[in-house]
VOGU-3710 file (C-alpha; in Angstrom, 3 decimals, decimal comma):
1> xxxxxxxxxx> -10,756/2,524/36,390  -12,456/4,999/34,047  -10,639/7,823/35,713  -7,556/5,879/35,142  -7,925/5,641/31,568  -9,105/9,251/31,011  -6,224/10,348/32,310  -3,605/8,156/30,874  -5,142/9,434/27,101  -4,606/12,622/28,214
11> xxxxxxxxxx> -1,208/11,981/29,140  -0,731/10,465/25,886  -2,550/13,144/24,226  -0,019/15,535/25,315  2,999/13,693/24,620  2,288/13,216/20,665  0,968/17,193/20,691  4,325/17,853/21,532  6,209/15,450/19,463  7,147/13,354/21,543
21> xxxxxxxxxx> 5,783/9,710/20,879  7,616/7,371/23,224  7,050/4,025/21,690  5,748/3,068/18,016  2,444/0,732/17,609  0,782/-0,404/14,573  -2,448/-1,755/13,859  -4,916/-2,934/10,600  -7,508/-0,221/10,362  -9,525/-2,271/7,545
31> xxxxxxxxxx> -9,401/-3,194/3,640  -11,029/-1,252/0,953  -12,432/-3,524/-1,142  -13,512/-3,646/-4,871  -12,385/-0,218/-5,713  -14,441/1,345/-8,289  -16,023/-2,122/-9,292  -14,570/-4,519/-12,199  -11,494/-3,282/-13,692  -9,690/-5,390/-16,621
41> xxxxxxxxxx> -7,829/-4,417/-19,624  -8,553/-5,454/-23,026  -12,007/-4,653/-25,400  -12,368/-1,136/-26,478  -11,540/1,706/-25,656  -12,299/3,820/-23,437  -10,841/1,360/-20,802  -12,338/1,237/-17,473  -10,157/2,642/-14,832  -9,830/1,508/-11,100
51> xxxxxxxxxx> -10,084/4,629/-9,133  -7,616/4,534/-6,197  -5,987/8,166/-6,873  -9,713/9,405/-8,221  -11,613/12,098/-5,530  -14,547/10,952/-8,084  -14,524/7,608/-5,530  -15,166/7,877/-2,120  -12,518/6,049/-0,378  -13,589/4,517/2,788
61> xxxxxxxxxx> -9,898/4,931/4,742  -8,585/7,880/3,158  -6,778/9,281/6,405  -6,514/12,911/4,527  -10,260/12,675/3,774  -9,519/13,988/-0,217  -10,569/10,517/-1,577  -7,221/9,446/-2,862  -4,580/6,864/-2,021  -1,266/7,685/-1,612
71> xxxxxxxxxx> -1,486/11,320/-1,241  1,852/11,491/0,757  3,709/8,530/-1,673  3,275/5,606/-3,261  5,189/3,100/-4,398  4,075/0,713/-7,399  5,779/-2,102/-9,103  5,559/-4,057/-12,873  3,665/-1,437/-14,206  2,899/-0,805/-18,024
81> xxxxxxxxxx> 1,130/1,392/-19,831  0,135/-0,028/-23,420  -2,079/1,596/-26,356  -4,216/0,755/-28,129  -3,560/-3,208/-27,259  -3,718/-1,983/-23,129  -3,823/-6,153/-22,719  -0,134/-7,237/-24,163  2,078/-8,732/-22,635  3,200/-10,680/-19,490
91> xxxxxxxxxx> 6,608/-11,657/-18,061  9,133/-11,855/-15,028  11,835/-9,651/-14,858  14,591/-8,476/-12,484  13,029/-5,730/-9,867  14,669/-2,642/-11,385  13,845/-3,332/-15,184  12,514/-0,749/-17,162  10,589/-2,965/-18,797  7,491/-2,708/-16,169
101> xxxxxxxxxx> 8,632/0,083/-14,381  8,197/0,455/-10,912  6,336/4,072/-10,300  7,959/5,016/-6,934  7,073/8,544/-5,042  7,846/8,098/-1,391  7,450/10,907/1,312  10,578/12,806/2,272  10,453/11,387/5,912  10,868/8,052/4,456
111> xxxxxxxxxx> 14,873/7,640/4,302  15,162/4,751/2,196  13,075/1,385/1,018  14,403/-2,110/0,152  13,024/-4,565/-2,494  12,267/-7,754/-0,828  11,107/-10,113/-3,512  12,937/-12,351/-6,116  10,231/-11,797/-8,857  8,592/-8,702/-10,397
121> xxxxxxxxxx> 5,958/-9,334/-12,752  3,883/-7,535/-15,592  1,970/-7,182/-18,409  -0,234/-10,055/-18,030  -3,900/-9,324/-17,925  -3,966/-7,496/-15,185  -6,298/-4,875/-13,430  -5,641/-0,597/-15,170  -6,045/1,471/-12,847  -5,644/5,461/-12,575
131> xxxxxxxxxx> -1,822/6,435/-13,304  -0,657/7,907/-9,724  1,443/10,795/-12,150  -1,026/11,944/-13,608  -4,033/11,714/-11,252  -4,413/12,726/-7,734  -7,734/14,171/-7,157  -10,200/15,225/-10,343  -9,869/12,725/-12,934  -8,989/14,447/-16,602
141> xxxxxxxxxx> -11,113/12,753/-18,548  -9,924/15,254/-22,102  -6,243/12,629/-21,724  -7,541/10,379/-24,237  -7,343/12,841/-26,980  -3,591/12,909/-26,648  -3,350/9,648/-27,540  -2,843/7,977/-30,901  -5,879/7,049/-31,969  -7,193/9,786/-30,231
151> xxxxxxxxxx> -10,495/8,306/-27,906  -13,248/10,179/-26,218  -13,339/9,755/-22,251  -10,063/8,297/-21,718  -8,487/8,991/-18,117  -5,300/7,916/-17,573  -4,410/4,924/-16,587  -1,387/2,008/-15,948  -1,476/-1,260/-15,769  -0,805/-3,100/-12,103
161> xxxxxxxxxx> 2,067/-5,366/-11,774  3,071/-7,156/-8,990  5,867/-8,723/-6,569  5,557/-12,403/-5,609  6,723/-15,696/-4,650  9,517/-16,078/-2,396  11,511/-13,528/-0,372  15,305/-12,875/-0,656  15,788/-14,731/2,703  13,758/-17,943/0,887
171> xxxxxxxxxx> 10,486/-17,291/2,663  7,955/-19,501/0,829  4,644/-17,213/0,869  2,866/-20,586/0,710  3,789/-21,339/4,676  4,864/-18,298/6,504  4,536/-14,378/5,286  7,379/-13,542/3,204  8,953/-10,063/2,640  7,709/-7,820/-0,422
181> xxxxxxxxxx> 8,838/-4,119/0,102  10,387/-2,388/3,263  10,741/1,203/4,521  12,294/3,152/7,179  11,344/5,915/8,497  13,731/8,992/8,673  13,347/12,811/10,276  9,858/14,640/10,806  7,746/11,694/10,261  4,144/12,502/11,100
191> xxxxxxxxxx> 2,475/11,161/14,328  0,526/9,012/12,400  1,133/7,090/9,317  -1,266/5,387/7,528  0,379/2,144/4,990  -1,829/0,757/2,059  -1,161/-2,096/0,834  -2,899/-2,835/-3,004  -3,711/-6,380/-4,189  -5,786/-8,546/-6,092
201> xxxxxxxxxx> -7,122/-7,285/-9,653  -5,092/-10,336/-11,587  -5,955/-12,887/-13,736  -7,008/-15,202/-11,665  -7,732/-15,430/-7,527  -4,959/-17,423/-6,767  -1,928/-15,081/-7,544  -3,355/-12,338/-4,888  -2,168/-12,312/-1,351  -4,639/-14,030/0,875
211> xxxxxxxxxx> -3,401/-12,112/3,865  -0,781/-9,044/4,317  1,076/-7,987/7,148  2,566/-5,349/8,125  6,034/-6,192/10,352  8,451/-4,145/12,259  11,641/-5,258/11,385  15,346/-4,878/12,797  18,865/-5,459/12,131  20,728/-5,638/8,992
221> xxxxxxxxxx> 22,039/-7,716/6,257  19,432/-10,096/7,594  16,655/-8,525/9,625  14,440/-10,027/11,987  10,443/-9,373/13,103  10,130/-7,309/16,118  6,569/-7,421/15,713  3,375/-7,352/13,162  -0,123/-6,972/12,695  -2,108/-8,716/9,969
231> xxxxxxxxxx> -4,591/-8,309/7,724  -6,042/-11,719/8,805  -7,471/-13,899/5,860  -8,728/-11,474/2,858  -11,227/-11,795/-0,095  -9,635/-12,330/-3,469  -12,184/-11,818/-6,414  -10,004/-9,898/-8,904  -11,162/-6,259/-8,100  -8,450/-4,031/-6,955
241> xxxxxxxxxx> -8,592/-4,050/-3,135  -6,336/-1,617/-0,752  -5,882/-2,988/2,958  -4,800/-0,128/5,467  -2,407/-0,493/8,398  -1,588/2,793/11,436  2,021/3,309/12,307  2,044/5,596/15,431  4,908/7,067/16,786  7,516/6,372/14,728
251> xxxxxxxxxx> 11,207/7,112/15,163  13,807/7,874/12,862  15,522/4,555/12,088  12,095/2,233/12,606  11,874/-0,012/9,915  8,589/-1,517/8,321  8,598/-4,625/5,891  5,203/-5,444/4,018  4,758/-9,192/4,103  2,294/-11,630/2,197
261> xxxxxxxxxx> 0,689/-14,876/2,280  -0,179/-17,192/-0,377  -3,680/-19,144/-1,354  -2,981/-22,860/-2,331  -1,454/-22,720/-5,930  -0,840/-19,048/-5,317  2,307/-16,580/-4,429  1,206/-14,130/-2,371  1,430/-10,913/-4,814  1,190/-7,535/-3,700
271> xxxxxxxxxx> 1,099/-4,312/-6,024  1,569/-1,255/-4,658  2,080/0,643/-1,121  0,705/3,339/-0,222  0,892/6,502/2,342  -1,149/8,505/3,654  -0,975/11,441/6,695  -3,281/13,869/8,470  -2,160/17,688/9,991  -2,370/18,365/13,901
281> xxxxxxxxxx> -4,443/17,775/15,719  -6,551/15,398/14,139  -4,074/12,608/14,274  -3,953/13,259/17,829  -6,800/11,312/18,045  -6,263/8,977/15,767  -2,953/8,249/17,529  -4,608/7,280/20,859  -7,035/4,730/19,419  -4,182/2,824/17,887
291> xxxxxxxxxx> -2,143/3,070/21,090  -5,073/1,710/23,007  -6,120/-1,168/20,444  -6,029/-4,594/21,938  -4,410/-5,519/17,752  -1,682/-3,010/18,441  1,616/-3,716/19,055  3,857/-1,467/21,373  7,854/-1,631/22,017  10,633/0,059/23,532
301> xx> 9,441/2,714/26,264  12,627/5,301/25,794
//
């Protein structure tokens, strides 16, 4: 049996070497809790600052290894910056309002994403956390002086907003996942792609997703699951969390939806997605422990 499986991952070994991944898996890798600590807006400035795109925070599945989230892309909705009042002011608005702007970067393999939600909302008093266009490794922590007041130690920073409640196909987050965000992937995708998916860091417990999934979807106006893999329940305590997912193998013209639960009174927000990517040949590795994980899911041999 062991000779068996040593040479079926070296089968598989060589097929992703040579680019040529016949079937697409996923699984949750883990979630990256409490990101820098306790992060809310308001009091004086200098704010505090979650660190997702900070290298000055170790980042405990970073697939890159250069401490930052999102390195590849990111995607992240409701946002606001405000000065000096960084804790004004909350509402719901249509998805592509400028209002709370949605801070979207994805990789050029991705061919095109889909909003999934009926609501976007931001400005309440939610989580700041680094500003993905201005950070991405060092921290500058000389930004503040730009501002008006001008304020020692000031990185820079955004407010999170967040999509929620029910899905365009009237999912109710409160008894089945419901759709938040989709991608699909186009030309020269990576072996291995690693999803993030940011929540928690609100107001209050309730509003975060209590479990995310990640979900294969197919078909079009109205897609359908081909398969998932979940988060399973998560902690909600109002620090920014980041909950990783592996998509191996996948083909131009697989498409990926990013799903949510509610808590009881809740609506299953989410935040932001990100994505992440390692060179050859490390992912080679990486790829074979996701193909061969019992939480995996595996489809279509070509």
């Amino acid at each position: 049996m062991k000779r068996w499986a040593s040479t079926l991952l070296l089968a598989l070994a060589a097929i992703v070497a040579a680019g040529r991944v016949e079937a697409v898996s996923y699984s949750y890798v883990g979630t990256d809790y409490d990101i820098g600590g306790t992060f809310y807006p308001g009091g004086t400035a200098p704010y505090v600052v979650a660190p997702w795109r900070s290298s000055d925070a170790a980042k405990a599945f970073d697939i890159d290894g250069n401490d930052v989230y999102g390195t590849a892309g990111y995607a992240m909705f409701a946002t606001q910056f405000n000065y000096p009042n960084a804790g004004c002011c909350g509402s719901s608005v249509p998805f592509a309002s400028s209002t709370y702007p949605n801070l979207i970067s994805t990789p050029n393999w991705i061919a095109g994403t889909q909003n999934l939600t009926t609501n976007k909302v931001g400005g309440w008093g939610y989580a700041l956390v680094d500003d993905p266009t201005l950070t991405n490794g060092p921290r500058n922590y000389n930004w503040g002086q730009s501002l008006a007041p001008p304020v020692n130690g000031q990185v820079p920073y955004v407010k999170i907003g967040i999509l929620d409640g029910n899905d365009i196909f009237g999912n109710n987050p409160q008894s089945t996942p419901a759709g938040r965000w989709a991608f699909t992937v186009g030309a020269n995708a990576p072996a291995v792609i690693r999803v993030g998916v940011m929540t928690d860091g609100l107001d209050a417990t309730q509003w975060a997703a209590s479990e995310v999934v990640l979900a294969e979807v197919s078909g079009s106006p109205t897609p359908s699951v081909v398969g998932s893999v979940t988060s399973g329940t998560v902690t909600r305590d109002r620090f920014i969390d980041i909950h990783t997912f592996d998509i191996v193998g996948a083909q131009p013209g697989d498409s990926f939806a990013i799903m949510a639960r509610a808590a009881s009174g809740g609506f299953g927000a989410i935040s932001a997605v990100t994505f992440d990517v390692i060179p050859e040949p490390a992912s080679i590795g990486i790829a074979l422990t996701a193909l061969g994980a019992l939480a995996g899911f595996r489809r279509r041999l070509r």
